[in-house]
C-alpha positions in Angstrom: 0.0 0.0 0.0 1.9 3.2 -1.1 -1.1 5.8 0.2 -2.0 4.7 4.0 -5.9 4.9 3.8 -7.7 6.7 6.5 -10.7 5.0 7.6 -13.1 6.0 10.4 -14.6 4.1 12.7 -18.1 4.9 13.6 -19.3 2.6 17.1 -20.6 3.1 20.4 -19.5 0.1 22.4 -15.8 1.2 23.2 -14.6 -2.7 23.2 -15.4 -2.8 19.2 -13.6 0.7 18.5 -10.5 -0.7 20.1 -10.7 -3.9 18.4 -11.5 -2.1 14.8 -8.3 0.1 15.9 -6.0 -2.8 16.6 -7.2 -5.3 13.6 -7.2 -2.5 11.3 -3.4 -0.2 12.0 -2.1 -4.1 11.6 -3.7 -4.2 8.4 -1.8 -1.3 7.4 -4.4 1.9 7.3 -5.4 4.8 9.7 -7.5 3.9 11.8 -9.9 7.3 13.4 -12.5 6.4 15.6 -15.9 7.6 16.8 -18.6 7.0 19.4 -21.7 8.2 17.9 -23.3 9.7 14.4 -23.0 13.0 15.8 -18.9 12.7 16.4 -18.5 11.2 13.4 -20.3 13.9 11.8 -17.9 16.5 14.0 -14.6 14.7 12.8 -16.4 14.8 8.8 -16.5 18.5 9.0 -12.9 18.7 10.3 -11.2 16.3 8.3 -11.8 16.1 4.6 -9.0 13.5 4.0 -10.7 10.4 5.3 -11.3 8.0 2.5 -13.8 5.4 3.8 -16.5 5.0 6.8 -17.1 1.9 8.8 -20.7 2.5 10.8 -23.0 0.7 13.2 -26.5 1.3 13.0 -28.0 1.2 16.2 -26.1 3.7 18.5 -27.4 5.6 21.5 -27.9 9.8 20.0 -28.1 9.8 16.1 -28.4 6.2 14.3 -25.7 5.4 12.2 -29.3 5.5 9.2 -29.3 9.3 10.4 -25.7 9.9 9.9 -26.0 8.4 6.8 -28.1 10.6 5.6 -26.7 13.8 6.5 -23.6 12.5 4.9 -25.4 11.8 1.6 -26.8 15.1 1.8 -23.8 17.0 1.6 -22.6 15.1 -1.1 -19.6 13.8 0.3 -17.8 11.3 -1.9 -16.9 9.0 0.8 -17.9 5.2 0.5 -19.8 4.4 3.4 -20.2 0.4 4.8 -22.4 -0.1 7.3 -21.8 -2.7 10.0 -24.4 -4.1 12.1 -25.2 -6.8 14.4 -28.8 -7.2 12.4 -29.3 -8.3 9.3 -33.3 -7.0 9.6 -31.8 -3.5 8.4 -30.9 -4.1 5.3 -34.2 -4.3 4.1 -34.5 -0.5 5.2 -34.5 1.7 2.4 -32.5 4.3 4.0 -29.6 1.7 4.3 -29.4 1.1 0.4 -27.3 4.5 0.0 -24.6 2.6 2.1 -22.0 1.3 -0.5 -21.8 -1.7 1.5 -23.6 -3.7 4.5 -21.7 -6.0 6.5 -23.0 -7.9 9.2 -21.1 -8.1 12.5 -19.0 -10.9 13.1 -15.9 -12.1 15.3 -14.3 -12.8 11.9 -13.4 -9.6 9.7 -13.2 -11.3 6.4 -16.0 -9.9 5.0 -15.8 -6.2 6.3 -11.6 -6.3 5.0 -12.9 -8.1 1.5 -16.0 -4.7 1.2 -12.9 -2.4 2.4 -10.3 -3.2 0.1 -13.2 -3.3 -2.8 -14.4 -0.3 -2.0 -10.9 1.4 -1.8 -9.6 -0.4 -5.1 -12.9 1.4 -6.6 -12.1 4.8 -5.1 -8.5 4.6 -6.6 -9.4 3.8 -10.0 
C-alpha cells in the first residue's frame, strides 16, 4: 500500500472501536475512531482526508441511518459500509445509500474483502 488509507470508525461500544483500531493499523491503514453519528459527523467537518466510513446502526444519540443521511446530503464522496449486528436493516431503504452492508461478526473477512473493494474502486 503506497497511500495509507484513513478510515473512520463509527461505534458506540468502546470494546469494538478498540478492536477495529488494533485489527485495522495491523492491516496497514489509519485507523480514526468515533462513538456516535453526531462525532462522526464532527470529525467529517474537520477532516476532509478520510477516505472510507465503517458504521454501526443502532447507536445511543443519532443512528448510524441518520448519519448516513446527513452524509449523503452534503454530497460527500466517501464510500460508506455499514456494519451491524442485524441483518433486519438491510431491508430499510435508507440503508441502500450505504456502498456496502456488513453484518457483525468475530471474523473480519468480509468487512476487509468490502474495504479493500471499496478502496480499489475509489482509486481507479
Amino acid at each position: 500500500m503506497d497511500k495509507k488509507y484513513r478510515i473512520l470508525f463509527v461505534d458506540d461500544e468502546d470494546n469494538v472501536r478498540l478492536l477495529y483500531k488494533t485489527t485495522f493499523e495491523r492491516e496497514g491503514y489509519e485507523v480514526l475512531l468515533a462513538k456516535s453519528g453526531e462525532e462522526a459527523l464532527d470529525i467529517l467537518q474537520k477532516d476532509k482526508d478520510i477516505d472510507l466510513i465503517v458504521m454501526d446502526i443502532k447507536m445511543k444519540g443519532m443512528s448510524g441511518l441518520d448519519a448516513l443521511q446527513r452524509i449523503v446530503k452534503e454530497e460527500r464522496k466517501i464510500p460508506v459500509i455499514l456494519s451491524t449486528a442485524y441483518v433486519s436493516y438491510q431491508d430499510d431503504y435508507m440503508s441502500w445509500f450505504a456502498d456496502a452492508y456488513v453484518v457483525k461478526q468475530a471474523d473480519f473477512t468480509q468487512l476487509k474483502n468490502e474495504i479493500k473493494r471499496l478502496l480499489g474502486e475509489k482509486k481507479k
